[in-house]
C-alpha positions as CSV (number, residue, x, y, z in Angstrom):
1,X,47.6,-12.2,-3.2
2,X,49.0,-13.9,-6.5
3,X,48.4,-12.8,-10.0
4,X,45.7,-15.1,-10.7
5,X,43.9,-14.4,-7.7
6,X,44.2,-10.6,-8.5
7,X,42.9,-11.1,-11.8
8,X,40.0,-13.3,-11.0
9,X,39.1,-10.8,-7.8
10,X,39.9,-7.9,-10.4
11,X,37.0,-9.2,-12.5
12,X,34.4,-10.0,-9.9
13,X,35.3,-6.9,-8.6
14,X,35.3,-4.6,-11.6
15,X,32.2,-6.1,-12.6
16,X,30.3,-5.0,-9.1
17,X,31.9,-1.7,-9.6
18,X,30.1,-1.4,-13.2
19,X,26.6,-2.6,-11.2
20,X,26.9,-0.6,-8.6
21,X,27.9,2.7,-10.0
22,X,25.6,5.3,-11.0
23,X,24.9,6.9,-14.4
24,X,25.7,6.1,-17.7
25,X,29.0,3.6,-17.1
26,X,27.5,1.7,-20.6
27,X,30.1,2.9,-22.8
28,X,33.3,1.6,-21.5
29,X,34.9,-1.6,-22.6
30,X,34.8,-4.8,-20.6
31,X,38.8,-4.8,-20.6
32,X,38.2,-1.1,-19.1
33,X,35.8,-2.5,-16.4
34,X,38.7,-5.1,-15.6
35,X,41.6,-2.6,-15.1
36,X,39.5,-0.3,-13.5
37,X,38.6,-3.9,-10.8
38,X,41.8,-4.3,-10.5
39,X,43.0,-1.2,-9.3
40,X,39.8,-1.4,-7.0
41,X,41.3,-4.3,-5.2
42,X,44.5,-3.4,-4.9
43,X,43.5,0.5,-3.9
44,X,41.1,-1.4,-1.6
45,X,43.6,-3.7,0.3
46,X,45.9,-0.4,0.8
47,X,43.1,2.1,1.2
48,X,41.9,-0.6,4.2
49,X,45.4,-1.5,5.9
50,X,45.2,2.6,6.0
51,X,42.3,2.8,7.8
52,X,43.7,0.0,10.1
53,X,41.4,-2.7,9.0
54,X,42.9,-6.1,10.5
55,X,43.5,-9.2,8.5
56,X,41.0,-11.8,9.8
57,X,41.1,-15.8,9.3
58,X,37.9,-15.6,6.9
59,X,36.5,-13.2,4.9
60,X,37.6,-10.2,5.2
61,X,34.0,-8.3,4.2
62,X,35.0,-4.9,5.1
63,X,38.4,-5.2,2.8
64,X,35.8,-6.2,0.2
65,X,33.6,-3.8,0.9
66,X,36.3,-1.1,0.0
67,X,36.9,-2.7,-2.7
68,X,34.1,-2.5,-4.2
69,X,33.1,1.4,-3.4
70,X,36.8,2.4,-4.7
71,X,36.1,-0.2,-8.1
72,X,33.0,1.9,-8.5
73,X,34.4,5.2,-8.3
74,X,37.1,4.3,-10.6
75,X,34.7,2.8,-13.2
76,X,32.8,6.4,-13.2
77,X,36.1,7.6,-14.1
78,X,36.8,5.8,-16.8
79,X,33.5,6.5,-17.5
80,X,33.3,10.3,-17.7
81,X,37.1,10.1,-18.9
82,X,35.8,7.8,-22.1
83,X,32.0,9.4,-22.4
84,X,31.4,10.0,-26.1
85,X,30.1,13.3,-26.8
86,X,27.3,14.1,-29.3
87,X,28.2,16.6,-32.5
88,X,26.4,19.5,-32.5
89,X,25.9,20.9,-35.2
């Protein structure tokens, strides 16, 4: 996969990981969201070879399909690692 490929699936990716993950995921930044898309593809693509997931012609849905999960995980991350806390006083 090229750079610009990356990047574009990095978006679309971080993106469904940001809908699809649960709680409060509202308070990090869209450049966050990207990184953490990113990763998810390319933690996806390995995390799938792994699991012995062959390379098909078309689309490969279940490499997607990873993907997405680990994009979601990583945006709860970022998530809980970047949650602002309230002041008590």
């Amino acid at each position: 996969m090229d750079i610009i490929g990356l990047i574009i699936a990095g978006i679309i990716i971080g993106l469904l990981g940001k809908f699809f993950a649960p709680g409060n995921r509202d308070n990090i930044p869209l450049w966050l969201t990207i990184v953490c898309g990113i990763g998810g593809v390319l933690i996806g693509y390995y995390l799938a070879a792994a699991l012995g997931v062959d390379a098909t012609p078309g689309i490969d849905w279940t490499r997607w399909i990873i993907s997405i999960i680990v994009a979601a995980v990583l945006v709860m991350i970022a998530a809980s690692v970047t949650a602002r806390r309230g002041r008590t006083i």
